[in-house]
VOGU-3710 file (C-alpha; in Angstrom, 3 decimals, decimal comma):
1> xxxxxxxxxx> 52,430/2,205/-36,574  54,024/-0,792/-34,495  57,523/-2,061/-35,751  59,597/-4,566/-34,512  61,703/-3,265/-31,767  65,041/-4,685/-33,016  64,828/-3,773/-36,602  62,452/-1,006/-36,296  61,251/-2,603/-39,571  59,228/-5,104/-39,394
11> xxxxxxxxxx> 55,483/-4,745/-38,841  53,916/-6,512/-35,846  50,509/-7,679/-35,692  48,039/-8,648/-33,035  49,726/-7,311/-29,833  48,005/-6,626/-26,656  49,071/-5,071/-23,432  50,211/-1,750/-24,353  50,909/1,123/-21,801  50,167/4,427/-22,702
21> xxxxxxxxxx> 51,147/7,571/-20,913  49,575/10,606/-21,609  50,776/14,313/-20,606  47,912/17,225/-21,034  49,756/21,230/-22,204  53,077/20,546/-20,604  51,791/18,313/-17,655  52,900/15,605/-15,706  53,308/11,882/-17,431  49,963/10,107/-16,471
31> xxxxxxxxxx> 49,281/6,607/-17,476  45,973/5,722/-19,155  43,962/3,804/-17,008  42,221/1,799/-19,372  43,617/2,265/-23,365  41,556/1,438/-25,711  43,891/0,156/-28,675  42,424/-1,830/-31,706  44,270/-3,444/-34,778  42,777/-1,939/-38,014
41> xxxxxxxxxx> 43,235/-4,392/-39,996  46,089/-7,320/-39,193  45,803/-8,449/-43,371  45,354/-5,203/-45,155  46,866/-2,751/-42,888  49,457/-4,322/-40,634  50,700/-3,356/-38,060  48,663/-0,126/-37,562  46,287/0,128/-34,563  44,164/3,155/-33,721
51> xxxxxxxxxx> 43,970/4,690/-29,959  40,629/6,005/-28,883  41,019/9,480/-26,495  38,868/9,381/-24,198  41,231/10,660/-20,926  42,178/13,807/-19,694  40,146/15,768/-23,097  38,517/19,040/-21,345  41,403/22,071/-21,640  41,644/24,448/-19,249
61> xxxxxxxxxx> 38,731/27,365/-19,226  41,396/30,294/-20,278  42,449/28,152/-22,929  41,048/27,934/-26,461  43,365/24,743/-27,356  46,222/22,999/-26,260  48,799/20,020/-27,317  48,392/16,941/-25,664  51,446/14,229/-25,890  50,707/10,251/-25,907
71> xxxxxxxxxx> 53,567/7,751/-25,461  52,303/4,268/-26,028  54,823/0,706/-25,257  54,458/-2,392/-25,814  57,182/-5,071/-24,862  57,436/-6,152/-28,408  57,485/-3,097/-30,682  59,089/0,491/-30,788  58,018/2,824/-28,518  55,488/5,204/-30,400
81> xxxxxxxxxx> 55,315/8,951/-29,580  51,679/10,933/-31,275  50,885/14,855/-30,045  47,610/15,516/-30,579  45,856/19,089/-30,806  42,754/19,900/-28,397  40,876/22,567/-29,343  37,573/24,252/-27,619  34,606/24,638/-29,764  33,376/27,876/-31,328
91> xxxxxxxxxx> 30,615/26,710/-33,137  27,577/24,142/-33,371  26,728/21,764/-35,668  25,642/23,161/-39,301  25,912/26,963/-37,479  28,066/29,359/-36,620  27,947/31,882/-33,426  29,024/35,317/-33,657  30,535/36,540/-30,493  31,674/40,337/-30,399
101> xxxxxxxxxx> 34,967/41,618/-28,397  32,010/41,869/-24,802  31,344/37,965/-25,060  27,556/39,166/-27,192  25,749/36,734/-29,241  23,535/37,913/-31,442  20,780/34,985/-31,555  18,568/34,622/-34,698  16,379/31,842/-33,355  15,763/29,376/-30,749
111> xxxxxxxxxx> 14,691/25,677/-31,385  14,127/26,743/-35,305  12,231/29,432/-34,267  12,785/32,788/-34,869  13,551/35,827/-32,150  12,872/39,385/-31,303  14,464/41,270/-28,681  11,062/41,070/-27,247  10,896/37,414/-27,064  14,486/37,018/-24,611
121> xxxxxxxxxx> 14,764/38,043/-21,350  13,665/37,634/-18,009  10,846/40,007/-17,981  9,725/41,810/-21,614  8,680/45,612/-20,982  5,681/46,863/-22,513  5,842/49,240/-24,938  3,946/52,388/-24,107  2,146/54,035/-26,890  -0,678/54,128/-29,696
131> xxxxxxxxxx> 0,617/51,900/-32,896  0,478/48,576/-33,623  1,281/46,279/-30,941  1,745/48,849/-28,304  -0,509/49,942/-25,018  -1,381/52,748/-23,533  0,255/52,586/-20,053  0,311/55,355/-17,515  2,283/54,445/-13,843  1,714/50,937/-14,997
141> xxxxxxxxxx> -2,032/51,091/-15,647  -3,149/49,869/-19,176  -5,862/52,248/-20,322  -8,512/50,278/-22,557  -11,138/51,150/-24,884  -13,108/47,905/-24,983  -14,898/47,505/-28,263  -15,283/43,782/-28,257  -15,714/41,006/-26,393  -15,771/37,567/-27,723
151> xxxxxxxxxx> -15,362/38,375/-30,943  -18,989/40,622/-30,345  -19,120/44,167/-30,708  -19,982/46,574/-27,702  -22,969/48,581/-27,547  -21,306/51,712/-27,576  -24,587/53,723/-28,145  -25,547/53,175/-24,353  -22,313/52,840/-23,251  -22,986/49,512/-21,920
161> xxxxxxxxxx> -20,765/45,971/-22,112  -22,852/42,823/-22,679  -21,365/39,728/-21,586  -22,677/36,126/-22,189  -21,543/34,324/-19,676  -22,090/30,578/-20,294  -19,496/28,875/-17,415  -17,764/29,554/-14,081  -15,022/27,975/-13,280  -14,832/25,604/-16,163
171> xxxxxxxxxx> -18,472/24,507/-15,251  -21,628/25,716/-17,971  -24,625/26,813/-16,327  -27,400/24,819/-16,136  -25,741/22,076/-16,453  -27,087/20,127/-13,291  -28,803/20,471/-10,023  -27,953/22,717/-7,497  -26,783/19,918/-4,586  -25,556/20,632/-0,724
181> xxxxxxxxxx> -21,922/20,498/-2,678  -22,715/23,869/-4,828  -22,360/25,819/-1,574  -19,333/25,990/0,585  -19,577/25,078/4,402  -21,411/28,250/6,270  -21,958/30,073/3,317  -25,891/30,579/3,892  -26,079/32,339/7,187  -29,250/33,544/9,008
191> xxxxxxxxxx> -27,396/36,659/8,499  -27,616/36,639/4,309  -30,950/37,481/4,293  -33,205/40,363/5,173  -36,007/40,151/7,985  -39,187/38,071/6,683  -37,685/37,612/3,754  -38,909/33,666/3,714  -42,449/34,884/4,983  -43,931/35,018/1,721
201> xxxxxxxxxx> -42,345/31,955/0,856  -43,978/29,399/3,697  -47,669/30,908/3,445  -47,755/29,789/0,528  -46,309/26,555/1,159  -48,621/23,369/1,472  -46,722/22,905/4,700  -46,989/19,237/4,627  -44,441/17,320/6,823  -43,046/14,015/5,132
211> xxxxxxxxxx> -43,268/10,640/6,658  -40,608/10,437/9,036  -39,959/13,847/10,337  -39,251/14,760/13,334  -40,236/17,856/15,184  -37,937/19,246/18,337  -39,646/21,829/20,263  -38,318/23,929/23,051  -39,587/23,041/26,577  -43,359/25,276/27,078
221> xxxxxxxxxx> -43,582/25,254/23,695  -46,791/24,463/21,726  -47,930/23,068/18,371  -51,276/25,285/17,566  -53,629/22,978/14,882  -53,171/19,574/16,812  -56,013/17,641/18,829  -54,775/16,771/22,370  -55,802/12,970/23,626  -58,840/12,962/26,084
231> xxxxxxxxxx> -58,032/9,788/28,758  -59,855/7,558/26,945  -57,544/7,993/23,740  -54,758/7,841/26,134  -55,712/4,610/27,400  -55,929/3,294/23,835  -52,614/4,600/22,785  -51,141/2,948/25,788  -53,353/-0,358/25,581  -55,071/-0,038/28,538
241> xxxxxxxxxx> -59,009/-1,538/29,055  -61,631/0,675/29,424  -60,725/1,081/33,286  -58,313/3,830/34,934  -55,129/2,708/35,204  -55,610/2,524/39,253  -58,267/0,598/39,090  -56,821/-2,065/37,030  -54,039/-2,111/39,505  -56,272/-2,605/42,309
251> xxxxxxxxxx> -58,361/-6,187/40,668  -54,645/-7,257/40,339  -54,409/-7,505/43,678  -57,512/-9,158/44,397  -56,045/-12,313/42,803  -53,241/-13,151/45,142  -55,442/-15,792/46,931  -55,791/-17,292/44,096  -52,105/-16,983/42,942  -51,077/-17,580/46,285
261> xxxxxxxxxx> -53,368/-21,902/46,073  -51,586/-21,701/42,757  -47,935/-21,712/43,997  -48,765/-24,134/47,338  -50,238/-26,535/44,763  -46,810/-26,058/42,074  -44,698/-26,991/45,749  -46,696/-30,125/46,282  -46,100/-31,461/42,709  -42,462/-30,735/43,032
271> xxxxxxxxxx> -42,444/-32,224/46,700  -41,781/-29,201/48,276  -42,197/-28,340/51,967  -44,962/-26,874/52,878  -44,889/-23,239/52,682  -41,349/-23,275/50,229  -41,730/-20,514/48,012  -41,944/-21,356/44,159  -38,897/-19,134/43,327  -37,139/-21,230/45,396
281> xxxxxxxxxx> -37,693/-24,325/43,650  -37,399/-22,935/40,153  -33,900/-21,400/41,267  -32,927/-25,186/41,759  -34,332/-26,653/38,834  -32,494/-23,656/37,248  -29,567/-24,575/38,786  -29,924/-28,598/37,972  -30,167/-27,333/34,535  -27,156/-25,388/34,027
291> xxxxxxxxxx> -25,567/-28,309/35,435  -26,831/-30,984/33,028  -25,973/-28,456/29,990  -22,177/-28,012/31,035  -22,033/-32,083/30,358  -24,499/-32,789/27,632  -22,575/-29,388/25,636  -19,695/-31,208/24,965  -21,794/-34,367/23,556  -21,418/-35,447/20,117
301> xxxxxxxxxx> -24,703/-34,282/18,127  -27,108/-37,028/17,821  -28,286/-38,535/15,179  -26,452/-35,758/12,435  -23,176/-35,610/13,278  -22,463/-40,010/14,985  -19,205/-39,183/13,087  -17,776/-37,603/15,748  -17,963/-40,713/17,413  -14,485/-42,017/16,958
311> xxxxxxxxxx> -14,332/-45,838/15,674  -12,142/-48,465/16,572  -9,373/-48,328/15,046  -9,510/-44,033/15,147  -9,305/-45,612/19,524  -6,873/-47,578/18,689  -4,602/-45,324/16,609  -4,868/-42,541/19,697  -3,802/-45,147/22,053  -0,687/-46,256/19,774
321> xxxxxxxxxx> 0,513/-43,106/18,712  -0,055/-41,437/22,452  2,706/-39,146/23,295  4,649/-40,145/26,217  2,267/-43,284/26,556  4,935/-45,546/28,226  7,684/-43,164/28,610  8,547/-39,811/28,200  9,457/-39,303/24,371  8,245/-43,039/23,960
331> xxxxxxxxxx> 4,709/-43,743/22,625  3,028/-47,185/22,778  3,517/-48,257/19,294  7,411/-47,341/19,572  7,614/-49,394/22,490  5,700/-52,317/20,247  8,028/-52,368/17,785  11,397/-52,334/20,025  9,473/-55,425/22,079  8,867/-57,091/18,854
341> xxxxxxxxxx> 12,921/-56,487/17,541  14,045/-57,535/20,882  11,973/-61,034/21,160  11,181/-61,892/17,470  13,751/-60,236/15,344  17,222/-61,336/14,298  19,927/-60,889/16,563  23,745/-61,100/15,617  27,095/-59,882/17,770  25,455/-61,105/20,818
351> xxxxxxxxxx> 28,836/-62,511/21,550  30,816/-59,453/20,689  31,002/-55,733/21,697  27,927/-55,085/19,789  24,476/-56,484/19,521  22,019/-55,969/17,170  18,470/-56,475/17,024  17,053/-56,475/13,551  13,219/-55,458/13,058  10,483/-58,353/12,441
361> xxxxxxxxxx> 10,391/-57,374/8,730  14,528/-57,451/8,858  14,826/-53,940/6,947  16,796/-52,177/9,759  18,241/-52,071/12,776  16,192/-51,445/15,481  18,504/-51,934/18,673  22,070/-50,987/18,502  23,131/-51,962/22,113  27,077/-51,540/22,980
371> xxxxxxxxxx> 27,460/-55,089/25,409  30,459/-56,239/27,505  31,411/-59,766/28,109  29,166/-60,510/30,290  26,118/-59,248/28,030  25,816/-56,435/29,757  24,243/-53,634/28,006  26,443/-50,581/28,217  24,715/-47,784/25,828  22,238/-48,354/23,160
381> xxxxx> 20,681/-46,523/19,801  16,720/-47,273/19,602  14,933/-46,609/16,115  11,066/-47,037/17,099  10,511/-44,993/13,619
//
């Protein structure tokens, strides 16, 4: 409740600022850093504000609850002094937890379901024995009579176990092809099976190669059940005549006379000296060549592509717009339109300290010149833009 601080009577609504100091089972005086204060209700309940605790709540661990104080001010009311009551809790929402004199909880259920000693702890024992529920376990081996499996009864007649065994590994048999990725790297070994145990397997065999595959044999070894190429086959195979390879090699050289009146007869057409060699000449027509490509290659194609033939104007727009064409920084269509300011463009302050030169179009100045009084130009600002 907040009352006036002179007449301790009157009730005072909508303050602000307050200061609250807080001290925790007999602690120091520690101010709140950030109250929370709110006015209930300023018409129906004035004067009354609520504080929310949300500071220095957690009691110490050998504690099970202790008084805190709270002294809150406000430059316009009474100073009000509350002691609140913090306790630690002993139970959980809608149930209660039985703890003996040792600190034991006896637990009925966990997440709404019910317990057995069995079902806490670490590790759960087995429980050695013949009734329900219970193993047979000597020195930690479970001793078994199997009567089922799957839900199917042994045939304990022949003492034997049946088992169906439709997957491995998650994968049902016969369920595809048996691929290079069934086995594991190195898993078939020369070593996996017995001696001619693939014997009976290739006589059998049509032994056919397929198109495309390639035999390696060891050097001395031999293919039994092949023909072997006589010389005329050879000479086929290789595309020889009918005639030894020697002895075609032998008319060749009969015919150098006649190559030899072809070449004098190429010299005389190209004006060669007698007895110039042909490969001479054709290494300088090869060279001529080479020499007429490096110019024609950089060419405009002809008649496809005569727009890479610049026009007029494209001539005339490089020539304007060249960069440094008169002077460094100065092209020749800036220098154009400073010439054209200068001797066809207004003029004023001629007379004074500054002369200007207006462009032909008089929309700027294109020459701001700094003159003395002689006319003298002493510094000037171009705008060729």
């Amino acid at each position: 409740m907040a009352v006036d601080s002179s007449d301790l009577v009157t009730r005072k609504t909508g303050l602000t600022l307050f200061t609250v100091y807080r001290s925790r089972n007999g602690g120091a005086a520690t101010v709140y850093t950030t109250p929370t204060i709110t006015e209930l209700s300023a018409a129906n309940m004035p004067g009354v504000y609520s504080l929310l605790i949300d500071e220095d709540t957690t009691i110490a661990s050998t504690s099970d609850a202790e008084e805190q104080v709270l002294h809150i001010t406000q430059a316009s009311m009474a100073p009000v002094t509350r002691v609140i009551e913090l306790f630690r809790r002993d139970t959980t929402t809608g149930r209660t937890a039985t703890v003996d004199a040792n600190g034991r909880v006896d637990i009925g259920s966990i997440g709404g379901t019910a317990q057995t000693a069995r079902d806490i702890g670490a590790s759960v024992l087995i429980s050695s024995g013949t009734g329900t529920g219970q193993l047979s376990v000597t020195a930690g081996v479970v001793s078994a009579n199997t009567t089922q499996i799957a839900g199917s009864a042994v045939n304990t007649a022949s003492a034997q176990i049946g088992v169906n065994v439709v997957s491995a590994a998650g994968t049902a048999w016969n369920s595809g092809a048996i691929t290079s990725n069934t086995f594991a790297a190195g898993a078939i070994t020369a070593a996996k099976f017995a001696a001619n145990a693939l014997d009976a397997v290739w006589s059998t065999a049509t032994r056919v190669l397929t198109a495309g595959t390639n035999i390696v044999l060891a050097k001395g070894t031999g293919i039994t059940g092949f023909n072997d190429l006589d010389a005329p086959g050879v000479r086929t195979a290789v595309g020889l005549a009918s005639a030894n390879l020697d002895t075609q090699l032998s008319a060749l050289s009969g015919n150098d006379t006649t190559i030899n009146n072809n070449v004098l007869a190429v010299n005389t057409k190209l004006g060669a000296p007698a007895g110039a060699s042909v490969s001479a000449d054709i290494g300088a027509v090869k060279a001529d060549t080479g020499a007429i490509k490096a110019k024609t290659d950089n060419l405009p194609a002809a008649p496809a592509a005569v727009g890479d033939i610049p026009t007029a104007n494209q001539n005339a727009d490089a020539l304007l717009d060249r960069a440094s064409g008169i002077e460094p920084g100065l092209t020749p269509r800036q220098g154009f339109r400073l010439w054209s300011a200068a001797l066809l463009g207004k003029a004023n302050g001629l007379g004074s300290g500054t002369a200007i030169f207006r462009d032909t179009n008089d929309t700027k100045d294109r020459i701001n010149a700094s003159v003395d009084q002689d006319g003298n130009r002493l510094a000037i600002i171009l705008d060729p833009s």
